[in-house]
C-alpha positions in Angstrom: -75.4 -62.5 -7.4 -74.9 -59.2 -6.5 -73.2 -59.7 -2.9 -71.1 -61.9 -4.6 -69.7 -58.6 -6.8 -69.4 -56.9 -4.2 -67.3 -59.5 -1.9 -65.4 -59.6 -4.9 -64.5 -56.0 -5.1 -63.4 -55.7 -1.3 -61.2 -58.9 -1.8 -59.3 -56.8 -5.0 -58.8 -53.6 -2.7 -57.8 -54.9 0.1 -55.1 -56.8 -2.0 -54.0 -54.0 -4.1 -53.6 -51.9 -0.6 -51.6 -54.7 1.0 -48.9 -54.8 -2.0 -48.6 -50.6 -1.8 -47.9 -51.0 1.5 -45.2 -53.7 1.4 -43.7 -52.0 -1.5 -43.5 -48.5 0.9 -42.1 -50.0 3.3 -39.3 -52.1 0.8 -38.5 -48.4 -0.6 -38.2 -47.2 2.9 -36.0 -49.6 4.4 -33.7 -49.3 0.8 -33.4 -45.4 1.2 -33.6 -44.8 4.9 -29.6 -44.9 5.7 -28.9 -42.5 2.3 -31.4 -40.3 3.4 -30.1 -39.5 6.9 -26.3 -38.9 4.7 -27.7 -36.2 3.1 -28.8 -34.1 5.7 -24.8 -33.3 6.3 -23.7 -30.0 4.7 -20.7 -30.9 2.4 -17.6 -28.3 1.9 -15.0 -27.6 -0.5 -11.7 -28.4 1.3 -8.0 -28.2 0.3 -4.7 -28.7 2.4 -2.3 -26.3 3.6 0.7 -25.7 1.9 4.6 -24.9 2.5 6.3 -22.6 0.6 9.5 -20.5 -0.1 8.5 -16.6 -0.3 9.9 -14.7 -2.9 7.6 -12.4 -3.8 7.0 -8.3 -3.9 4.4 -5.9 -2.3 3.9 -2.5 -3.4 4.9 0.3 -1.0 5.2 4.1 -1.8 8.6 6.1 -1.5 9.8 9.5 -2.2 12.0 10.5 -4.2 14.8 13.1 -3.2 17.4 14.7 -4.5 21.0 13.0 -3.4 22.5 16.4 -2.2 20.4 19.5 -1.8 21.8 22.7 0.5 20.5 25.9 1.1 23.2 28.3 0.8 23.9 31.0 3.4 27.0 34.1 3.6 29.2 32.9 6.0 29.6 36.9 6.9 27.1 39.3 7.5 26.9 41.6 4.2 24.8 42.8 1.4 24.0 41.1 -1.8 26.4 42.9 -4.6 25.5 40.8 -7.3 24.1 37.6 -7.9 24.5 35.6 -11.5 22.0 33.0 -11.3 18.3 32.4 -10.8 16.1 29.9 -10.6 16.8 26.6 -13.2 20.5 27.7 -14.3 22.7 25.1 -14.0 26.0 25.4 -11.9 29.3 23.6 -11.5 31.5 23.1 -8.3 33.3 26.5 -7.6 31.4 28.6 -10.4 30.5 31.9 -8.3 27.4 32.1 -7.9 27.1 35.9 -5.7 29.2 38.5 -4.4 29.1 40.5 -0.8 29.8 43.6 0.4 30.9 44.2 3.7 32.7 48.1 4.6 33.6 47.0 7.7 35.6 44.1 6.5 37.8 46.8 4.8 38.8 48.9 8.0 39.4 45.4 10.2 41.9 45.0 6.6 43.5 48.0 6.8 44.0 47.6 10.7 45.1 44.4 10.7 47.8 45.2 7.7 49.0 48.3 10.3 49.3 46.1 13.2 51.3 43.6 11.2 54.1 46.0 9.6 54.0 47.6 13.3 55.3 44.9 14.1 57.4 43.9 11.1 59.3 47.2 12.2 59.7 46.4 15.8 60.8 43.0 15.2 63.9 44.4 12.6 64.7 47.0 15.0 64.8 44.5 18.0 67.1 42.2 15.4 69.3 45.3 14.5 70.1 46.0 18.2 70.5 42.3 19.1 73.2 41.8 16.2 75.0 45.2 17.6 75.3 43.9 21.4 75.9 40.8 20.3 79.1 42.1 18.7 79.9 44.1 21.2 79.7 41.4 23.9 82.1 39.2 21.3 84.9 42.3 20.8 84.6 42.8 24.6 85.4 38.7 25.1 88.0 38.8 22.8 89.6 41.8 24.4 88.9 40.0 27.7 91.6 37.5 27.1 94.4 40.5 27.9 94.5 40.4 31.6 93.1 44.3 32.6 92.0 45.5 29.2 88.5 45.3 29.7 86.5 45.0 33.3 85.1 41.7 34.1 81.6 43.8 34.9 81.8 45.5 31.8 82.1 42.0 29.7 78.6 40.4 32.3 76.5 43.3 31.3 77.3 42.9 27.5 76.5 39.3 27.8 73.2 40.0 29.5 72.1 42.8 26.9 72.6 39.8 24.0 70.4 38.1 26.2 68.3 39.9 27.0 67.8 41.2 23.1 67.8 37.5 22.0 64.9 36.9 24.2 63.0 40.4 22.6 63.7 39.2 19.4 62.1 36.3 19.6 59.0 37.6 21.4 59.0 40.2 18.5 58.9 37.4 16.5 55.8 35.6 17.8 53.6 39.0 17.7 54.7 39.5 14.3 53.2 36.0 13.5 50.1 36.5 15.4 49.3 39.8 13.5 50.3 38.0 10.0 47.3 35.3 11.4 45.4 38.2 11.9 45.6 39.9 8.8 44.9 36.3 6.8 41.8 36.0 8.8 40.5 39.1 7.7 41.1 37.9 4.2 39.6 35.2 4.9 36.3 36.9 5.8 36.7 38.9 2.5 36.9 35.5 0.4 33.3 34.3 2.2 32.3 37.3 0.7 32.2 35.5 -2.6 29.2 32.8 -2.7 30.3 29.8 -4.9 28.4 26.1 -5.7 29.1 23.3 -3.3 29.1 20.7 -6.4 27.8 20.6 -9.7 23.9 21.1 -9.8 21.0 23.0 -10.7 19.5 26.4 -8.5 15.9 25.3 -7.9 14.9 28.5 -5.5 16.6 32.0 -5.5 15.3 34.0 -2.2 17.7 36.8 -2.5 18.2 40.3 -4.6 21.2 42.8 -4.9 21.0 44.9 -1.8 19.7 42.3 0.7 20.7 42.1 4.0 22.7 38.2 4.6 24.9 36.9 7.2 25.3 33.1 8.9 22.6 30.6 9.5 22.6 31.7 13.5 23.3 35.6 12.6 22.1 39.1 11.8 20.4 38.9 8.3 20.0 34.9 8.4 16.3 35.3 7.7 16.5 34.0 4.2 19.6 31.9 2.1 20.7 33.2 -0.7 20.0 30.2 -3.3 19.1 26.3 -3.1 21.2 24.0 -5.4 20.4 20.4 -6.1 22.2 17.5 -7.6 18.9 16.6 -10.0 21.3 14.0 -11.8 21.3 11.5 -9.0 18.7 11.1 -6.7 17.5 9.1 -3.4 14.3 6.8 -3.5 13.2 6.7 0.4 11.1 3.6 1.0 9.7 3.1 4.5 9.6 -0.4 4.8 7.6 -2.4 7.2 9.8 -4.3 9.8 7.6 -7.5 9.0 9.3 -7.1 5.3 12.7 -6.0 6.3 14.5 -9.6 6.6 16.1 -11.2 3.7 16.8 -8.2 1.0 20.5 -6.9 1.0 22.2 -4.1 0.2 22.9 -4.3 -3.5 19.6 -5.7 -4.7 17.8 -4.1 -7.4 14.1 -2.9 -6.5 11.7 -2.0 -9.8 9.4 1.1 -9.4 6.9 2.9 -10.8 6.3 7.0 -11.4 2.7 8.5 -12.4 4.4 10.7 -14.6 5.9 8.2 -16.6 3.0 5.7 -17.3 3.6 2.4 -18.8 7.5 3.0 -17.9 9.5 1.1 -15.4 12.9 2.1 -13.6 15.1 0.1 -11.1 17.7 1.1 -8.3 20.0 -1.0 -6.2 19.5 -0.6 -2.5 22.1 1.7 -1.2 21.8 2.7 2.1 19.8 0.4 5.0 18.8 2.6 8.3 18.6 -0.4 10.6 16.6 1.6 12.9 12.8 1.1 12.9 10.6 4.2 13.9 8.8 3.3 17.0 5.6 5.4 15.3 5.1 3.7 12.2 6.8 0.7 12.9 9.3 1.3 9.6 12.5 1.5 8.6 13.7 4.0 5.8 16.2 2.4 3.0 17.0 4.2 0.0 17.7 3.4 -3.1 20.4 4.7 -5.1 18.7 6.2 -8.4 20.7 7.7 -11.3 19.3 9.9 -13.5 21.7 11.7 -15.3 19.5 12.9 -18.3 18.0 14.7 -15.2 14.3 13.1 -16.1 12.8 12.6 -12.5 11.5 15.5 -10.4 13.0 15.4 -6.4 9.6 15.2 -4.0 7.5 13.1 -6.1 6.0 9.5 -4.5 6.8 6.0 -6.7 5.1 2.9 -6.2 8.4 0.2 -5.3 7.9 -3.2 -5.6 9.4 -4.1 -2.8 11.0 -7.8 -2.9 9.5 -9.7 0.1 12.2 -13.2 0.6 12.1 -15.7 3.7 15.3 -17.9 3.5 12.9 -21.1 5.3 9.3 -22.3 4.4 6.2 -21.0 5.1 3.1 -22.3 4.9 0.0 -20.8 2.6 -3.6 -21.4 2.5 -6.0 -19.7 -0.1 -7.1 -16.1 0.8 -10.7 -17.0 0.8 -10.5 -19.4 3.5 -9.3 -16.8 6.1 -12.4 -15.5 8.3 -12.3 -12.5 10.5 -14.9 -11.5 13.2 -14.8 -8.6 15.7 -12.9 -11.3 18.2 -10.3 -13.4 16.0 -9.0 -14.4 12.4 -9.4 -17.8 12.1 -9.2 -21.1 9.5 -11.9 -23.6 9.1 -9.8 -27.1 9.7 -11.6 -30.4 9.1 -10.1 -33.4 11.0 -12.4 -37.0 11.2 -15.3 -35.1 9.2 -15.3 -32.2 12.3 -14.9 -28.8 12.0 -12.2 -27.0 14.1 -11.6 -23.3 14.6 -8.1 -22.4 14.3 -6.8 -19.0 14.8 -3.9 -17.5 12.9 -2.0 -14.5 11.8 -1.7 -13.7 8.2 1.6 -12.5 6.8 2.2 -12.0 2.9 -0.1 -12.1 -0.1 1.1 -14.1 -2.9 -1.5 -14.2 -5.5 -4.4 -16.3 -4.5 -2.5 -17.3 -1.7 -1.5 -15.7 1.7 0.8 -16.3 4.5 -0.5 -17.8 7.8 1.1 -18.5 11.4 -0.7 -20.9 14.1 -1.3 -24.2 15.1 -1.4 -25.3 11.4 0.3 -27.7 9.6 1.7 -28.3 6.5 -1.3 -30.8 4.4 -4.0 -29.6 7.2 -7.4 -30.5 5.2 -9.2 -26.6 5.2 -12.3 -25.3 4.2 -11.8 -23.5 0.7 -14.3 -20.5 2.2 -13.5 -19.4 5.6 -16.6 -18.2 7.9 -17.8 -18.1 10.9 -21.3 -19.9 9.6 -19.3 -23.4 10.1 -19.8 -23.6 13.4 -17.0 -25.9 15.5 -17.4 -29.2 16.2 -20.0 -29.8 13.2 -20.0 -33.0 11.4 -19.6 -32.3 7.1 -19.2 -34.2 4.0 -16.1 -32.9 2.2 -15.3 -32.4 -1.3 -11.8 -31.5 -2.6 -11.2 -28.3 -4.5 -8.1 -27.8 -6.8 -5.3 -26.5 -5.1 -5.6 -22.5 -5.6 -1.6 -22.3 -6.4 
C-alpha cells in the first residue's frame, strides 16, 4: 500500500513539472521578438523647418550728440571776457568770448598808413596824367598848323600820357592790394570775437579771462575755449554685425531701450549706413537719427537697440536644443531608416525656441529634439515625435 502512494506522488510531480515547463516555453516563444524591440533606445524627433526671418536681436549703441565742436581763437590772443559757462544755452552767432590781441592794433594802424600812402600816390599819378594828357591834346591840335609846334615836341607829349597812363594804373593795383591788406587785418580783429557755431548748449568751459589762446596748431592751443553741443538731436551708433547687415534700409524705424528710462521705449529711423565693415570687429556703424528736442537723453550713454534681423528668402530652423557642440564641431542629430546621422552645421539667428542653421540639411529632415554627442552615429533607435517647438 504504501509504494503504491508513493508511485502515485512521483506520477503527480512529474506531471505538474511537465505542464510549467511547456507553459515557459509558450510565454517564451510569445514574448521573445518584443523583448529584443525594447532593447532600442527611443528619441524624441521633429523635422526641420523653413522659414522667413523677420525677427530682432539686441545690440548695444551709443548715443552721441549730432554736432559737437570744441571751439578754438582762430588768432593768438588773451581771453578778454567770456559770457558763458558750463550748461548755458546758446544760439548761432550769440558771442560767446572776446580777445585781445595789441599787436593786431599796430599791423591796423600800418596797414591803414600803407593804404592812404597809396591813396595819395595814386591821385597824384592821376593829377599828372590828366595834365600831360592835355598837353599832348593842345600840342596835337596846334600840330595841325604846318611849323607851329615841332613834330619832337608833340612824340614826347604823347609818350609822357603814356607813360603816366601806365603809372596810373600800377598805382591803381597797389592801392588795391593795401585796401586787401588793411581788410585782412580786420579780419583778424573780428576772429577776435568767439561766437556759437549753431544753436546748442556749452557742456565744458576750459578757459578764464587772461588765458593765453590761439589756433588748433598754434601758440597757446593747449586748451579750447568752450565745447558746445546740439543736445536736441542726437546720433544712436549701432555697430552691427555684417552677418545682420542685409535686408534693413535706410528709413526703417529701430526701437531701443535706455537704463535711465526704465519701463520706457523710444524709436529712430536709420539715417546714415557706413557700408564699410571694420576688419577688427567684423561691424559696421549705422546711426540712427534721434530727436530729442525736450533735450531728455544724455550724449555718451549705451541703449540696448533691437536691431531688426530680415532675410528676403527662406531659411530653415530646428529647435535650439537639438544643436550639440563638442571641442571639434556643432552638429544635429538626423534620423534617416531608424539610423542616426551626424550632421554638421552653422547656426545663424535665434528666434525664440528656434535658431538658424546652414548644412547639409533639408527642409522636413526627421531630428533628434536634444542634440548630443551621447547618440552615437550609425545607431539603430525607436522614434517618437515631439510637437513642433514653433
Amino acid at each position: 500500500m504504501r509504494g503504491r502512494r508513493t508511485a502515485a506522488c512521483l506520477l503527480i510531480i512529474a506531471v505538474v513539472a511537465i505542464a510549467g515547463c511547456a507553459r515557459g516555453q509558450t510565454a517564451e516563444a510569445q514574448s521573445g521578438a518584443p523583448a529584443a524591440t525594447e532593447q532600442l533606445p527611443t528619441i524624441q524627433v521633429t523635422k526641420v523647418e523653413a522659414q522667413t526671418l523677420n525677427s530682432t536681436i539686441s545690440l548695444p549703441g551709443e548715443l552721441t550728440p549730432f554736432e559737437s565742436v570744441d571751439l578754438y581763437a582762430k588768432e593768438t590772443g588773451f581771453v578778454k571776457s567770456i559770457r558763458v559757462d558750463r550748461g548755458s544755452k546758446v544760439k548761432r552767432g550769440e558771442v560767446l568770448a572776446e580777445l585781445e590781441a595789441p599787436e593786431l592794433v599796430a599791423q591796423r594802424a600800418q596797414a591803414s598808413a600803407a593804404y592812404q600812402s597809396a591813396q595819395s600816390q595814386l591821385s597824384s599819378a592821376k593829377a599828372k596824367l590828366a595834365a600831360d594828357q592835355a598837353t599832348f591834346e593842345r600840342l596835337r591840335e596846334a600840330a595841325k598848323t604846318p611849323g607851329v609846334v615841332a613834330g619832337n615836341d608833340l612824340v614826347i607829349a604823347q609818350k609822357t600820357a603814356e607813360a603816366d597812363d601806365a603809372n596810373v594804373a600800377a598805382l591803381e593795383k597797389t592801392a588795391q592790394a593795401a585796401q586787401e591788406g588793411m581788410r585782412a587785418v580786420e579780419q583778424l580783429e573780428a576772429y577776435l570775437t568767439i561766437t556759437a557755431p549753431f544753436d546748442g548748449q556749452v557742456t565744458t568751459r576750459y578757459v578764464h579771462p587772461g588765458a593765453l589762446v590761439g589756433p588748433s596748431a598754434g601758440a597757446g592751443a593747449t586748451k579750447p575755449i568752450v565745447r558746445i553741443q546740439n543736445l536736441t538731436r542726437d546720433r544712436l551708433v549701432v555697430p552691427v554685425p555684417e552677418s545682420n547687415i542685409a535686408g534693413v534700409p535706410a528709413g526703417t524705424m529701430v526701437k531701443f531701450t535706455l537704463s535711465a528710462f526704465p519701463g520706457r521705449t523710444f524709436q529712430a529711423p536709420i539715417a546714415r549706413i557706413s557700408r564699410e565693415v571694420d576688419e577688427k570687429t567684423r561691424t559696421m556703424p549705422v546711426e540712427l537719427d534721434v530727436a530729442d528736442p525736450k533735450g531728455e537723453l544724455s550724449p555718451g550713454v549705451f541703449c540696448d537697440v533691437q536691431w531688426p534681423v530680415r532675410r528676403t528668402y527662406s531659411t530653415l530652423f530646428v529647435p535650439v536644443s537639438s544643436v550639440a557642440s563638442n571641442l571639434q564641431r556643432t552638429f544635429i542629430v538626423r534620423v534617416r531608416n531608424n539610423r542616426t546621422e551626424w550632421v554638421d552645421v552653422k547656426t545663424g539667428v535665434r528666434v525664440g525656441p528656434l535658431i538658424e542653421v546652414f548644412g547639409d540639411v533639408h527642409e522636413g529632415d526627421t531630428i533628434a529634439t536634444r542634440g548630443t554627442d551621447q547618440i552615437r552615429p550609425s545607431t539603430e533607435v525607436r522614434v517618437k515625435e515631439a510637437k513642433s517647438a514653433a
